[in-house]
N, C-alpha and C positions, 0 to 999 in steps of 0.2 A: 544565435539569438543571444541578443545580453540576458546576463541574471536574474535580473528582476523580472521581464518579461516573460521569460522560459519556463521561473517559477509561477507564475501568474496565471500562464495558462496552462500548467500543470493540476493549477489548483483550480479553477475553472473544468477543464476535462475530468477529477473525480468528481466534481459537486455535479454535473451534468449527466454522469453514470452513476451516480447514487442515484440521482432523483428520479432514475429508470425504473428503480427497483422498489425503492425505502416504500412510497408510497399504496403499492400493492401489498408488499411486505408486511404493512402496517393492516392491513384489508382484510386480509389472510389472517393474522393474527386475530383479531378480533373472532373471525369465524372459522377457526379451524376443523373443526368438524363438516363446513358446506365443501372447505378445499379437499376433505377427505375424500368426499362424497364423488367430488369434480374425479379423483386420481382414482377411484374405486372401479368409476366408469372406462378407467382404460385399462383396463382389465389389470393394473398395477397389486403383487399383494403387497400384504401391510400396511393400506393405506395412509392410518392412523399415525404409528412411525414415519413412514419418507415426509407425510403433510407436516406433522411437529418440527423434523428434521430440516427443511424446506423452512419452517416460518423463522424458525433461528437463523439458518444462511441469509434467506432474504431480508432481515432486520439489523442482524448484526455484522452482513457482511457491508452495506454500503455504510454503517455509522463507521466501522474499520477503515473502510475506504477513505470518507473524508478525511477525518482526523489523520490517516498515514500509516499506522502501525502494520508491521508487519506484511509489508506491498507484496510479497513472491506466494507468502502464503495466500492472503485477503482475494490477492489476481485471480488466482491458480483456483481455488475455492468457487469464485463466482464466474469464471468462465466453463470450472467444468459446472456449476448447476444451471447455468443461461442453457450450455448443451443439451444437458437432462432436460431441461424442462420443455425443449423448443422441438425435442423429439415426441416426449411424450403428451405433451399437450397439443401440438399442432401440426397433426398426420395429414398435410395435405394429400396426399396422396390415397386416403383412405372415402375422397370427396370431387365433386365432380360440378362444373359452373362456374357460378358465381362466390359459392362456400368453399371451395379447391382455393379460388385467387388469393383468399383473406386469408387461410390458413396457411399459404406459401407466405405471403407476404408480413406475417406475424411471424413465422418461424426464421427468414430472413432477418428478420427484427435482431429476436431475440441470438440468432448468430451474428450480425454484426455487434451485440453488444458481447457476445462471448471472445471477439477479435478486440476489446475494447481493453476489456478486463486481461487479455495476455497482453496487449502494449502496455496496462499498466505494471502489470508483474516482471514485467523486465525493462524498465524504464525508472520504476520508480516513483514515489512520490514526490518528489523535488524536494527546496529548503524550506514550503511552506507547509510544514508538515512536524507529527509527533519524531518523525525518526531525521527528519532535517536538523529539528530542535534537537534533538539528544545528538547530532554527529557533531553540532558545532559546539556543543557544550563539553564533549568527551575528549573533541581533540583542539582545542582550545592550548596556546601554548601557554604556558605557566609564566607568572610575572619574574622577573628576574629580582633575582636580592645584587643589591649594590654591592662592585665587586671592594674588597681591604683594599687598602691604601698600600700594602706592601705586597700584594701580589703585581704591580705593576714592572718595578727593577726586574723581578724575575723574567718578564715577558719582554723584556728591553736590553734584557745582556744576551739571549740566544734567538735572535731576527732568524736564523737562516733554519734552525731548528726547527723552528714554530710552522717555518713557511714549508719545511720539507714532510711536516707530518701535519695537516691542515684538522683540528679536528671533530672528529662526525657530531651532526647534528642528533641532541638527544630526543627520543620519544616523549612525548607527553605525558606525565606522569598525573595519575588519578587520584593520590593522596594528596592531603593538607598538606605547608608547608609545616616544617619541623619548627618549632618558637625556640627561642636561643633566652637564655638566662640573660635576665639586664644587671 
């Protein structure tokens, strides 16, 4: 895929997995005591902690997401809590019908989006992203300063020197340039 396209729909696929989350996340937040309440009934302890715990992942792990920062972590983070949550929220298995089907097929859910969140962690955010922005800004090559007028004879009396030791291209360097006295 070309670049532009590739990041596009990079960026596209986190805003698509945020919006899976952010939204409840947001829900949850509001009532974190009802979510306790929800986690309390499955026979979970602490509910209080894992629910806090849980309203922070689920709010701040899809704003991480869009924006980019830190993809292996943010991935890694929200696909093991999609796991946790799809186990412990939605025991199909614990149900029998009609309420069996919807509780398989929410916990199905919530595993395809935990398959989501590890393509994102080891893929990457792409270039449209906090950490695309900072990789083309860090390794950005440095402008070159205009080479003296007499460095040129030197490069022009030994051709065969020059050509026998070609040489390595330098690292990018993260400092200012040094300002020279006028």
């Amino acid at each position: 895929m070309p670049g532009r396209i590739h990041d596009g729909t990079l960026l596209l696929a986190r805003l698509l997995l945020a919006a899976a989350l952010l939204p409840t996340g947001i829900a949850r937040a509001l009532n974190v005591a009802g979510f306790a309440l929800t986690l309390a009934g499955t026979g979970l302890p602490s509910p209080n902690l894992v629910a806090t715990f849980a309203v922070v992942v689920q709010v701040f792990g899809p704003l991480a997401l869009v924006v980019g920062v830190l993809p292996r972590a943010t991935g890694g983070a929200l696909a093991a809590f999609a796991l946790a949550m799809a186990v412990l929220l939605h025991p199909f298995w614990l149900f029998s019908g009609p309420a069996a089907i919807a509780e398989r097929t929410l916990m199905l859910a919530d595993l395809g989006l935990a398959g989501g969140f590890l393509i994102y962690a080891l893929t990457g955010p792409g270039a449209w992203s906090w950490q695309g922005w900072r990789a083309s800004r860090l390794f950005q090559a440095p402008a070159r300063p205009a080479q003296p007028k007499s460095a040129a004879p030197k490069a022009a009396a030994a051709p065969k020197a020059a050509a026998a030791k070609a040489p390595r291209p330098k690292r990018p360097s993260t400092r200012a340039p040094a300002r020279t006295a006028a």
